[in-house]
MARVEX-813040 format. One record per residue (C-alpha): x, y, z; residue in one letter. Coordinates in steps of 0.001 Angstrom, whole numbers, padded with zeros to 6 digits, always signed. Example, Ala and Ser with C-alpha at 12.3 -4.5 7.8 and 13.67 -1.06 7.14 Angstrom:
REM residues 2
+012300-004500+007800A
+013670-001060+007140S
//
This chain:
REM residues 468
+256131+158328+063224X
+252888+159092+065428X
+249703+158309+063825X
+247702+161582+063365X
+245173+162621+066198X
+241817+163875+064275X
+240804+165072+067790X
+244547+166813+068676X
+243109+170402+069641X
+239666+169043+071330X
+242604+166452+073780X
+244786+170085+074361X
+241784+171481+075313X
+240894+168402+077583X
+244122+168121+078784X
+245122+171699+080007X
+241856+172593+081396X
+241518+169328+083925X
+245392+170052+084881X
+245059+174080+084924X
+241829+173104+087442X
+241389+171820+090839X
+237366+171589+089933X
+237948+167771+090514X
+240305+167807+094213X
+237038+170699+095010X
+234438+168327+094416X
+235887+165371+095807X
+237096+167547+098969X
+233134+168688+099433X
+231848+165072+099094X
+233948+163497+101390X
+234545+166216+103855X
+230417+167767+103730X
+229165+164559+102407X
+230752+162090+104738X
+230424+158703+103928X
+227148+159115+101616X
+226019+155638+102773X
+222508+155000+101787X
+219666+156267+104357X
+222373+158932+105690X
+221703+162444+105800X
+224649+163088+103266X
+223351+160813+100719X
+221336+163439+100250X
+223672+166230+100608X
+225872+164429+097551X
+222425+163804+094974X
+221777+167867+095208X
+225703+168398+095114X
+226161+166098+091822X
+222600+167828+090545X
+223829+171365+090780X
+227520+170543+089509X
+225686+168910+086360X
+223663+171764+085855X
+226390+173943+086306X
+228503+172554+083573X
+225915+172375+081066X
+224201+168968+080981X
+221021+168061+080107X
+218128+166230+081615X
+219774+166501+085004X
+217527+164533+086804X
+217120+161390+089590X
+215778+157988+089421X
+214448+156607+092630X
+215109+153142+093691X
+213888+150866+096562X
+216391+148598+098599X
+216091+147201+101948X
+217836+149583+104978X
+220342+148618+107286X
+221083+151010+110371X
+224746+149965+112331X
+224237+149584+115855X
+226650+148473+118384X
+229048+145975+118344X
+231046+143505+120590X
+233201+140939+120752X
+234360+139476+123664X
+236801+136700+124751X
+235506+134282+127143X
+238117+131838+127205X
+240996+130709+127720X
+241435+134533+128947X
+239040+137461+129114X
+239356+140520+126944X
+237198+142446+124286X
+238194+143098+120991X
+237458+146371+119245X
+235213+145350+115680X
+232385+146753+113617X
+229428+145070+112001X
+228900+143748+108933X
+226201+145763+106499X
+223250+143763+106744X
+224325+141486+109798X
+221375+140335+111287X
+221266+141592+115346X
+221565+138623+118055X
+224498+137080+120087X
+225909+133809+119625X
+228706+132342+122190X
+230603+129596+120566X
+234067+128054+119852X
+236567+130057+116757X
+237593+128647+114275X
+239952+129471+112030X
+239425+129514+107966X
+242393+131651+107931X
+242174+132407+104325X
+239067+130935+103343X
+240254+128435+100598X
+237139+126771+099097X
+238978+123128+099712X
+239381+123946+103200X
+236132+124398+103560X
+235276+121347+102191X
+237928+119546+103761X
+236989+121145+107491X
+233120+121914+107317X
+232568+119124+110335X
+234456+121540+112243X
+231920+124484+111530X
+228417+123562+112655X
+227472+125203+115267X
+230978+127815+115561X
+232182+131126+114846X
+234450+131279+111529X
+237586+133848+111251X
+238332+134126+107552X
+240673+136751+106488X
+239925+139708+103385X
+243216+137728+101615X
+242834+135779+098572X
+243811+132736+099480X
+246895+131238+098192X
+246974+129392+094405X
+243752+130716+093714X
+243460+131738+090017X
+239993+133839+091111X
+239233+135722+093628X
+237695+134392+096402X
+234891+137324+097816X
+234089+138151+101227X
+230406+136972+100612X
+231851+133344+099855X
+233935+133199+102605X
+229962+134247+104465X
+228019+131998+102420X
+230201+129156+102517X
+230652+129318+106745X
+226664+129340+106274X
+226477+126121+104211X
+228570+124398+106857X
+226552+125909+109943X
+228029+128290+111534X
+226429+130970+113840X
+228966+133746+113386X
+231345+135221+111030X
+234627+137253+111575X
+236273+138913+108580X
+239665+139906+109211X
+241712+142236+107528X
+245191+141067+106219X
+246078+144630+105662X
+248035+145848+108539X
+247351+149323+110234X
+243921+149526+108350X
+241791+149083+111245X
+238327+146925+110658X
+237294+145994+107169X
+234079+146440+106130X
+231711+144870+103473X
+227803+143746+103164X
+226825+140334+103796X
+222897+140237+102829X
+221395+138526+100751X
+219003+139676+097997X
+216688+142856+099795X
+217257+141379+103257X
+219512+140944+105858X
+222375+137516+106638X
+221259+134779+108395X
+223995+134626+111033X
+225640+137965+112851X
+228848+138865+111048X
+231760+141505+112186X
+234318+142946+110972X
+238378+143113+112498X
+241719+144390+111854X
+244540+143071+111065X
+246035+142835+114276X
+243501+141643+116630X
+242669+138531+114157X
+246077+137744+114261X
+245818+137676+117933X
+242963+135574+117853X
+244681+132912+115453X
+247773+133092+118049X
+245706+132766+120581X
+243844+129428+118859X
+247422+128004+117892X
+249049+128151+121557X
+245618+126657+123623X
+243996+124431+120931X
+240255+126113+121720X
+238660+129825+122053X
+235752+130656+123563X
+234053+133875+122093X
+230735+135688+122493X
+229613+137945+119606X
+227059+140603+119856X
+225070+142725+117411X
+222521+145470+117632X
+221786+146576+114333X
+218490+147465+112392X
+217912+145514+109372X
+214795+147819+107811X
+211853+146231+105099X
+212527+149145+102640X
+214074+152404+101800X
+214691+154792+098905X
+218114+155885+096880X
+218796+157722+093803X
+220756+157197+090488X
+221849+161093+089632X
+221786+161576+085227X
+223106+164215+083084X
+223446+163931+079299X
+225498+165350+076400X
+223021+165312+073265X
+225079+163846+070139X
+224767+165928+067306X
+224324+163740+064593X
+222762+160480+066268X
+221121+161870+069483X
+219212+158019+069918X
+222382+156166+070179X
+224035+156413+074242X
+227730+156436+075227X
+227755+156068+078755X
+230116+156594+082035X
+229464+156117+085315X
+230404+155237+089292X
+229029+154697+092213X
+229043+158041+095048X
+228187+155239+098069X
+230595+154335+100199X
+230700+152387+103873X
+229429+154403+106580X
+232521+154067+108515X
+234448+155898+106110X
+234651+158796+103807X
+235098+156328+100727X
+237334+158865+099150X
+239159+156272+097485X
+236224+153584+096810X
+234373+155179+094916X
+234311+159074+095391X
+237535+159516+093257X
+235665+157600+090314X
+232436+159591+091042X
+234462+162711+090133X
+236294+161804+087695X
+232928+161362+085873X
+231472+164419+086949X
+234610+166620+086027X
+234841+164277+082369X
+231461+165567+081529X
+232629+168813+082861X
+234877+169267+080166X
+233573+167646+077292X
+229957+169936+077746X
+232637+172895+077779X
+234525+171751+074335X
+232730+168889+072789X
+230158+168303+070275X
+229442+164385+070064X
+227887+162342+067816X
+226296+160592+070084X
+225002+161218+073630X
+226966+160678+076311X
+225189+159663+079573X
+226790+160378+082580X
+225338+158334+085533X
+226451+158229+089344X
+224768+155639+091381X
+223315+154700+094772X
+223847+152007+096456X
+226687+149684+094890X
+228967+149307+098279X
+225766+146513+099549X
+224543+144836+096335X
+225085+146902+093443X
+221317+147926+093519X
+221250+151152+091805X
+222511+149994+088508X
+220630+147279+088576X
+217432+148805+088949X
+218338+151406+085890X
+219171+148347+083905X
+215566+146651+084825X
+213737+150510+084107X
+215589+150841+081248X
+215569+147551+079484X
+213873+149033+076666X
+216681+151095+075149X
+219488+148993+075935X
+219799+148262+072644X
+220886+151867+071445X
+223387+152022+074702X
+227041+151413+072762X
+229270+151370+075318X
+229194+151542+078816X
+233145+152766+081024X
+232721+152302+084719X
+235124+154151+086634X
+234926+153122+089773X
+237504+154202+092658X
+239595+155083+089157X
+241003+158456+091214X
+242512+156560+093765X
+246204+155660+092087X
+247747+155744+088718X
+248456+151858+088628X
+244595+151200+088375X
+244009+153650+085051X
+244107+151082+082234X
+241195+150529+080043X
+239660+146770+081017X
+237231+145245+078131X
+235085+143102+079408X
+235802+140518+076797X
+235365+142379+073641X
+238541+141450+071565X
+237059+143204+068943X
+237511+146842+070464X
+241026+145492+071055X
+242715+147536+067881X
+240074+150290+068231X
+241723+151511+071691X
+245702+150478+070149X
+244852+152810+067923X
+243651+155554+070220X
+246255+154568+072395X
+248883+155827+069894X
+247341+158816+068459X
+246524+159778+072119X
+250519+159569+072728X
+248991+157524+075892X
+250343+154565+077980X
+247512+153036+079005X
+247318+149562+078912X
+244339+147469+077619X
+242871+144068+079228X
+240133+141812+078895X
+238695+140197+081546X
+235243+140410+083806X
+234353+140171+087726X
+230836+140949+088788X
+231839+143131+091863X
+230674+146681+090345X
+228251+148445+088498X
+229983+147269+085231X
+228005+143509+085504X
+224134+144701+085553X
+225090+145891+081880X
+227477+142889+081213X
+224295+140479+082073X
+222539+142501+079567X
+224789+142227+076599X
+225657+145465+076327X
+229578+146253+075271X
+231299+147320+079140X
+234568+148440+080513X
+236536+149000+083510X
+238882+152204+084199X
+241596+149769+086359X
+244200+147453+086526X
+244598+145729+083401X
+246982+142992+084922X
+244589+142597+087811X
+245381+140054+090195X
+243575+139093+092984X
+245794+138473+095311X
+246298+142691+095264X
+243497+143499+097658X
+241785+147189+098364X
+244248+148732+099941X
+242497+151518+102451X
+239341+150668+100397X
+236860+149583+102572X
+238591+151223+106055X
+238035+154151+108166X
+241079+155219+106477X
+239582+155634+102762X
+239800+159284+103471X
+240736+162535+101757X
+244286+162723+102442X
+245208+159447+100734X
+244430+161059+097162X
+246572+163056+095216X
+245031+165534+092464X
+247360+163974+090284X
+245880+160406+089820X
+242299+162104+089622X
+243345+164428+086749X
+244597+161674+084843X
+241656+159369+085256X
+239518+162373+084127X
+240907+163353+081101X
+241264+160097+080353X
+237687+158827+080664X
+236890+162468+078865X
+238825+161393+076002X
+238116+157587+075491X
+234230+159137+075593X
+234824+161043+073028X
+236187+158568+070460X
+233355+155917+071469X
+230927+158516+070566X
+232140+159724+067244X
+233432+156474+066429X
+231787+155312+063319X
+233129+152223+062081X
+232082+150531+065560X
+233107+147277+065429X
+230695+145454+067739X
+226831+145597+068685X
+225650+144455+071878X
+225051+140721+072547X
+221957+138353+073828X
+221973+137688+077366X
+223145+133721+076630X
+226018+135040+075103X
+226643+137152+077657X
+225918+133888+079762X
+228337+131710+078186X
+231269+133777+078703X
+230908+132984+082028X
+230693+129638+082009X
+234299+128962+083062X
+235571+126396+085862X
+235419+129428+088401X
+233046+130989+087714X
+230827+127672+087639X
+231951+126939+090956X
+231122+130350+092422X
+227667+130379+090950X
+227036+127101+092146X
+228058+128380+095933X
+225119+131009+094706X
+222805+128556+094252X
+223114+126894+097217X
+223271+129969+099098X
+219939+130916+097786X
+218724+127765+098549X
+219123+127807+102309X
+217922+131590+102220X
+214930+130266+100192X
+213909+127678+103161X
+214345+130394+105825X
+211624+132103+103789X
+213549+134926+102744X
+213829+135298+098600X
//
């Protein structure tokens, strides 16, 4: 026998309207066909703050508003790389975000990969070379192994330039930052596709050495301003205490980001779309879409540092994040609260849902800014996430429109709509947020140690470079 639903005709409500509508296809359609990319310092960053403003307004929020933010610019320039030896040929690439301009000629070699213990086992190899490492996880790796470790390890061992290579095929270049802190990398970095890295490692394999020389033109700039874009819900009965749901609208400037993140963005925007038409919380709900994640998660960050002073009365924070783009990634991630684990079981059923629930944590979205904090976070993806899965067209030219179905983003929406709704009127809530060493401590596993001791070296050589 189903359990009862106390919310059963505000979830019809929820339910037809989102799939009766194609508000949320019409939203993503203007952001990534008007908006373009929305990369920060582009003219359609803009475009998408007043878009997300008036849509806010439009549905009924309150204190639509922006918070500014400062982060250091980074204009692409051109790009090349060409083969000098053993035969002479350029190969079509992009740069990096944040790779610093120069050219370096040198000898390749290959990471493949990028296993931490080959690194260790190679780095005499490095000094003084270009590195290929590939966007793959590298094989028995419990963790994931991140594009900037691949970077800051092929620092650490001295190399002068970096090729990431994506092991997707027919996805073109892959993109990704590779600063550090406000500035730009220390050595030029560029990104490939699939098929001309594999060339490259063929080409290493059958003559034992290649020759390449790797040019970059782009503008690393001191500073520049983005924008966080807020709406609220005003709970009813305890208007102090904040539910709150949010994504990032950024994505690489070689790409619409449809995908990664815009999906996500509008699942949030057409979640508070619905639940200002039919709900009356308890508590607020926040709805938050932020600059600036896709190169260094800045825009969450800096709300968490303006903000510090209420985190205390924030109870929950969902990050939905690309959640549009399939319906294999909509499960409800915990970021190690146990606690919450029978809460959501029991939505789960009276919901007549099939979402499933994890608990886990990775600091690659605007999720970890909170997590740091203490306060109680979630993730709108894969709940058996493994890293050897990869981004699919994430990160590609070819994150665009016509890879998402309305389907996906409906369910995403009414889904975040619905989980916000039972956070908010929740009240036998079973946690309260934590101190930052507990926070801390869950970290302090094996991998994660070893990761944030690559950190600390990293910042280390930035730090005698003179760059904090």
């Amino acid at each position: 026998m189903s359990p009862q639903n106390p919310f059963l005709a505000l979830d019809r409500q929820i339910i037809g309207d989102i799939h009766t509508s194609n508000e949320v296809m019409d939203n993503l359609t203007f952001l990534c066909d008007e908006c373009g990319s929305r990369f920060p310092g582009s003219a359609g960053e803009g475009m998408a703050v007043e878009f997300m403003q008036e849509k806010m307004r439009a549905y009924g929020l309150c204190n639509v508003h922006t918070e500014a933010f400062p982060y250091g610019g980074w204009q692409r320039g051109e790009a090349m790389l060409e083969i000098l030896q053993p035969v002479q040929k350029t190969l079509p690439c992009i740069s990096l975000p944040y790779a610093p301009a120069g050219t370096v000629e040198a000898l390749l070699v290959d990471m493949d990969a990028g296993h931490p213990d080959d690194f260790t086992a190679r780095g005499g190899e490095i000094a003084g070379q270009i590195v290929l490492t590939t966007s793959e996880n590298p094989a028995g790796m419990s963790r994931g192994v991140h594009r900037l470790e691949k970077y800051g390890r092929s620092l650490l061992a001295g190399a002068v330039g970096f090729l990431f290579v994506n092991h997707s095929p027919g996805s073109g270049p892959v993109t990704g930052g590779i600063g550090h802190g406000a500035g730009p990398g220390a050595i030029p970095g560029l990104g490939l596709a699939y098929e001309d890295g594999c060339y490259l490692q063929r080409l290493l394999a059958r003559h034992g050495q290649v020759k390449l020389r790797l040019t970059t033109t782009d503008i690393n700039k001191p500073a520049a301003t983005s924008w966080n874009v807020v709406g609220e819900l005003p709970g009813t009965t305890y208007p102090d205490e904040i539910v709150m749901v949010g994504c990032h609208y950024d994505g690489h400037d070689i790409s619409q980001g449809a995908g990664d993140p815009a999906s996500g963005a509008v699942a949030v925007l057409e979640a508070a779309r619905v639940l200002a038409q039919y709900a009356a919380p308890a508590r607020t709900i926040r709805f938050v879409l932020w600059g600036v994640e896709e190169i260094g998660i800045i825009g969450s960050a800096a709300y968490v540092q303006t903000h510090a002073d209420e985190l205390e009365r924030i109870r929950f924070y969902l990050n939905l994040d690309a959640a549009g783009t399939s319906a294999d990634i909509q499960d409800i991630v915990l970021n190690e609260w146990p606690e919450l684990t029978p809460l959501f079981e029991g939505w789960k059923a009276e919901m007549a849902d099939t979402f499933a629930i994890g608990q886990s944590v990775h600091s690659f979205s605007d999720h970890f800014p909170f997590f740091l904090q203490g306060v109680p976070t979630s993730c709108m993806e894969r709940a058996n996430r493994r890293p050897s899965q990869g981004r699919g067209y994430g990160h590609t030219q070819f994150d665009t429109l016509d890879k998402i179905e309305i389907g996906p983003l409906r369910v995403a929406s009414e889904r975040a709509a619905r989980w916000l709704l039972r956070i908010a009127n929740e009240e036998k809530w079973p946690i309260s947020r934590r101190t930052k060493e507990a926070a801390q401590s869950l970290l302090e596993t094996p991998a994660y140690r070893e990761t944030a001791e690559l950190r600390a070296q990293v910042d280390a050589f930035y730090s005698a470079r003179g760059q904090p």
